[in-house]
TILUM-531533 format. One record per residue: residue in one letter; x, y, z of N, C-alpha, C in turn. Coordinates in steps of 0.1 Angstrom, whole numbers, plus 5000, padded with zeros to 4 digits. Example, Ala and Ser with C-alpha at 12.3 -4.5 7.8 and 13.67 -1.06 7.14 Angstrom:
2
   resn   n_c1   n_c2   n_c3   ca_c1   ca_c2   ca_c3   c_c1   c_c2   c_c3
      A   5132   4943   5078    5123    4955    5078   5132   4967   5078
      S   5128   4978   5071    5137    4989    5071   5129   5000   5079
END
This chain:
130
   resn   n_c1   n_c2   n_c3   ca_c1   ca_c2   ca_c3   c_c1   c_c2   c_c3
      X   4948   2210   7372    4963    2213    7371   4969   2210   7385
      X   4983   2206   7385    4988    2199    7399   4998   2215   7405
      X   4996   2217   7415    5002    2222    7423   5009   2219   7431
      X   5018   2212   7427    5031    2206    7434   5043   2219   7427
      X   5048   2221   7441    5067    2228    7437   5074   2221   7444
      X   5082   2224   7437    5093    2217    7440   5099   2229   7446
      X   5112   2229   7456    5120    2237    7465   5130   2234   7464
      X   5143   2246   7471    5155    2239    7470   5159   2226   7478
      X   5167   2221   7471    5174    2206    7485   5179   2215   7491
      X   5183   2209   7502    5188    2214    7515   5201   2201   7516
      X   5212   2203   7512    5225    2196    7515   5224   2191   7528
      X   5232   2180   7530    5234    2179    7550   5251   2175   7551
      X   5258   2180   7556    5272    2180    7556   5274   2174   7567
      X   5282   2168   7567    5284    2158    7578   5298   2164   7586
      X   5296   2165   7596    5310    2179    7604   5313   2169   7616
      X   5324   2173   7623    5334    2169    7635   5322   2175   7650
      X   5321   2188   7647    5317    2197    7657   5306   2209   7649
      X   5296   2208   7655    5283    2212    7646   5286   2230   7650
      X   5291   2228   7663    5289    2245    7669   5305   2250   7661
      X   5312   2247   7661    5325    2250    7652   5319   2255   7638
      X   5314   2242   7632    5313    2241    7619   5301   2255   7615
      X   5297   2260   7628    5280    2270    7622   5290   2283   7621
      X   5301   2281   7629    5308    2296    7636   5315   2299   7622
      X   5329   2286   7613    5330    2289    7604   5321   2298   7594
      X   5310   2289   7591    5300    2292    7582   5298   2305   7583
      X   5292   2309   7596    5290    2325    7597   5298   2334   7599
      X   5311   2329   7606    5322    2343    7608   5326   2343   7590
      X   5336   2332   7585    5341    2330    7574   5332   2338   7558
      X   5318   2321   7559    5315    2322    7545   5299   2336   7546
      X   5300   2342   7559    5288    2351    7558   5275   2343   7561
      X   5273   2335   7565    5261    2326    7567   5256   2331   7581
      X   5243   2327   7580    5240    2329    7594   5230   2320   7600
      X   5235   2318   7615    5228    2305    7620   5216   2308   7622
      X   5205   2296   7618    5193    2296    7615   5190   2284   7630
      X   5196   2275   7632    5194    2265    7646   5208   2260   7653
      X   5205   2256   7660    5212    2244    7664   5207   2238   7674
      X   5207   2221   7672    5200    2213    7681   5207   2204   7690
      X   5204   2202   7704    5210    2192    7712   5223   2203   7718
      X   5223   2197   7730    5233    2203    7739   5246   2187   7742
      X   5256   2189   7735    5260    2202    7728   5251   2197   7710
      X   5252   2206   7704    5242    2208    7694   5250   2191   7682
      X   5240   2187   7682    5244    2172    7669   5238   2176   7655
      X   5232   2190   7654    5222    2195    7644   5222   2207   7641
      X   5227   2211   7628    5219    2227    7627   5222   2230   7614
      X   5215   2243   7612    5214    2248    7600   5219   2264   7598
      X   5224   2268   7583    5233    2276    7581   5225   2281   7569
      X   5224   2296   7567    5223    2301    7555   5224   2316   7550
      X   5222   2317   7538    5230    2327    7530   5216   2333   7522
      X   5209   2343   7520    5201    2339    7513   5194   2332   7510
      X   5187   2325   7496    5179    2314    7498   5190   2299   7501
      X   5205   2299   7498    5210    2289    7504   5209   2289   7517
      X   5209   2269   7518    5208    2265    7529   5215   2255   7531
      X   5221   2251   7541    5228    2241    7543   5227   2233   7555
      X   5223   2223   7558    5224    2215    7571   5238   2206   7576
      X   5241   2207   7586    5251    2203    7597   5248   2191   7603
      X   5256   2180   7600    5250    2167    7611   5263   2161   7619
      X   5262   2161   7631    5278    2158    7636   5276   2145   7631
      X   5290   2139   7628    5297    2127    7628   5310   2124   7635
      X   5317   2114   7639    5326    2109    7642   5335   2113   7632
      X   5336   2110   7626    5349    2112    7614   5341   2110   7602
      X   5342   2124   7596    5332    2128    7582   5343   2120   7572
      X   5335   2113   7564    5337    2100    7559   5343   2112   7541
      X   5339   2121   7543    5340    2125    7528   5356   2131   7528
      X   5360   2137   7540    5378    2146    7538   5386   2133   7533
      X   5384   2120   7533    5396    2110    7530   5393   2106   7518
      X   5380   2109   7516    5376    2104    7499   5381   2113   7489
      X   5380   2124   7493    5384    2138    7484   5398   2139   7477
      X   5408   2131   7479    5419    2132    7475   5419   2123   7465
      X   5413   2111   7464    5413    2102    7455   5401   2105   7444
      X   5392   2109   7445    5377    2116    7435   5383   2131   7434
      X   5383   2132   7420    5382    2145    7414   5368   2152   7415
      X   5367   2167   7421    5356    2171    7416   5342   2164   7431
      X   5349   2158   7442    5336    2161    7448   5334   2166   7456
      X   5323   2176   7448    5313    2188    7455   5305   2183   7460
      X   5300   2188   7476    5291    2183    7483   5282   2191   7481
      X   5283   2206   7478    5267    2212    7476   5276   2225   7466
      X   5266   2230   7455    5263    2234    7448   5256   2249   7452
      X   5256   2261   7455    5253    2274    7456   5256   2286   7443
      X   5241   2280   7434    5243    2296    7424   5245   2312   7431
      X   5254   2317   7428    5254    2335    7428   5253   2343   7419
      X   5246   2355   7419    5249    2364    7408   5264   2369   7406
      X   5273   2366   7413    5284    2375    7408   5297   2367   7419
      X   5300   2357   7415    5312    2342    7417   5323   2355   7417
      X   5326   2363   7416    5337    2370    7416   5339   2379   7426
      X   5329   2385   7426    5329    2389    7442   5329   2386   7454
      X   5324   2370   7448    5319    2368    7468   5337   2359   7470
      X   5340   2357   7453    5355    2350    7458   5367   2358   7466
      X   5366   2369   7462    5370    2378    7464   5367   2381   7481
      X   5354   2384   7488    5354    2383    7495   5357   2374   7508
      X   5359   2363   7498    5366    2349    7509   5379   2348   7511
      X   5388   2354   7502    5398    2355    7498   5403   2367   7513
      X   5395   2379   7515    5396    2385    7524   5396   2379   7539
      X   5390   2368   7536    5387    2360    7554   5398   2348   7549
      X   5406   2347   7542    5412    2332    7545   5409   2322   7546
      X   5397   2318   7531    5390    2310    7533   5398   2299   7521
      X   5398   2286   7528    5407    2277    7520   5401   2272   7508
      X   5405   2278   7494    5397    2278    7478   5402   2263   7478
      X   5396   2253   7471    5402    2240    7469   5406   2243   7445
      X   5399   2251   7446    5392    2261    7426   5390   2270   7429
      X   5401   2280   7422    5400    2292    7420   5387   2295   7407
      X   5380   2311   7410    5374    2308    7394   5375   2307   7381
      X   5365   2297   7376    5376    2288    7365   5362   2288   7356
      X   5361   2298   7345    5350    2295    7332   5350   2279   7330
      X   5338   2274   7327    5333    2257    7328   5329   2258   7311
      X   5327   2250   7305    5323    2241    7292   5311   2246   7289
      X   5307   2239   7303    5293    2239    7304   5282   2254   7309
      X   5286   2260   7311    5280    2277    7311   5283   2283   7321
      X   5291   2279   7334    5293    2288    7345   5307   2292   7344
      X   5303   2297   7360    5319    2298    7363   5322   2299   7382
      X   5325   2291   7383    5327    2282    7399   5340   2283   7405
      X   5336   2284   7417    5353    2282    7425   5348   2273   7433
      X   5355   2267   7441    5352    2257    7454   5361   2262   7463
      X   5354   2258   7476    5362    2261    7488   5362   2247   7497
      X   5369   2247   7507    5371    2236    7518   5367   2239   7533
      X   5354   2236   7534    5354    2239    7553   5362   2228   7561
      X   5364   2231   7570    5372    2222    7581   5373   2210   7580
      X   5363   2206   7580    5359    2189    7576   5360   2184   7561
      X   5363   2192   7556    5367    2188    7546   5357   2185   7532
      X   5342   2188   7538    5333    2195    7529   5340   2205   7514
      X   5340   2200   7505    5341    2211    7493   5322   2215   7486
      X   5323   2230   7489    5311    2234    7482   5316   2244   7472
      X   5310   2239   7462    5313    2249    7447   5300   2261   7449
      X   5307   2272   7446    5297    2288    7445   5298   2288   7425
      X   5288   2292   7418    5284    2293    7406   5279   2302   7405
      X   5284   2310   7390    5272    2316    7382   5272   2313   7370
      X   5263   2313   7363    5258    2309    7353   5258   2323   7339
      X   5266   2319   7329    5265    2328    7321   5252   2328   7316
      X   5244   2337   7311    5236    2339    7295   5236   2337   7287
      X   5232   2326   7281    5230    2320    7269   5225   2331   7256
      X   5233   2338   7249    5228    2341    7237   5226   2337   7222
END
């Protein structure tokens, strides 16, 4: 029998300023820095629980100018037990919703938000299938 798992992906968001973008993450979405690499840091990582998310500076994050013209793109994906509270709790910090939560077709129910750079990450939960 093979003993291969599989694990979560690990997103990599491409940001302006890596030390900015960890401070959001953690003051704002509750994350908490896990690295940062290079002085000043070009690398690091953010997380919540089992989410995780990686930070890579860029010049000009190529995705904030695409997003107006593409519906719908999510850069990373974060199931929760309970999308209603944590919206709620971002709502408390002034955190810019791009989707309010909105029951889906397809079994969840998701909001999206906007970090600085213009990253949209959708939070999910998933109803019960009965």
């Amino acid at each position: 029998m093979n003993s291969l798992v599989f694990k979560p992906a690990v997103p990599i968001l491409f940001v302006r300023d890596v030390s900015a973008s960890s401070r959001f993450y953690s003051d704002r979405l509750g994350f908490g820095v896990d690295f940062l690499y290079g002085t000043p840091p070009f690398y690091g990582s953010v997380s919540r629980g089992q989410a995780c998310l990686h930070l890579r500076h860029v010049d000009a994050p190529n995705f904030a100018a695409l997003a107006p013209t593409e519906p719908s793109l999510i850069l990373a994906t974060i199931e929760v037990t309970d999308v209603h509270s944590l919206y709620e709790e971002f709502q408390a910090k002034s955190v810019d919703v791009a989707q309010m939560p909105t029951r889906q077709e397809w079994g969840g129910t998701d909001f999206h938000i906007i970090d600085p750079d213009g990253n949209v990450i959708s939070f999910v939960t998933y109803t019960q299938q009965q």
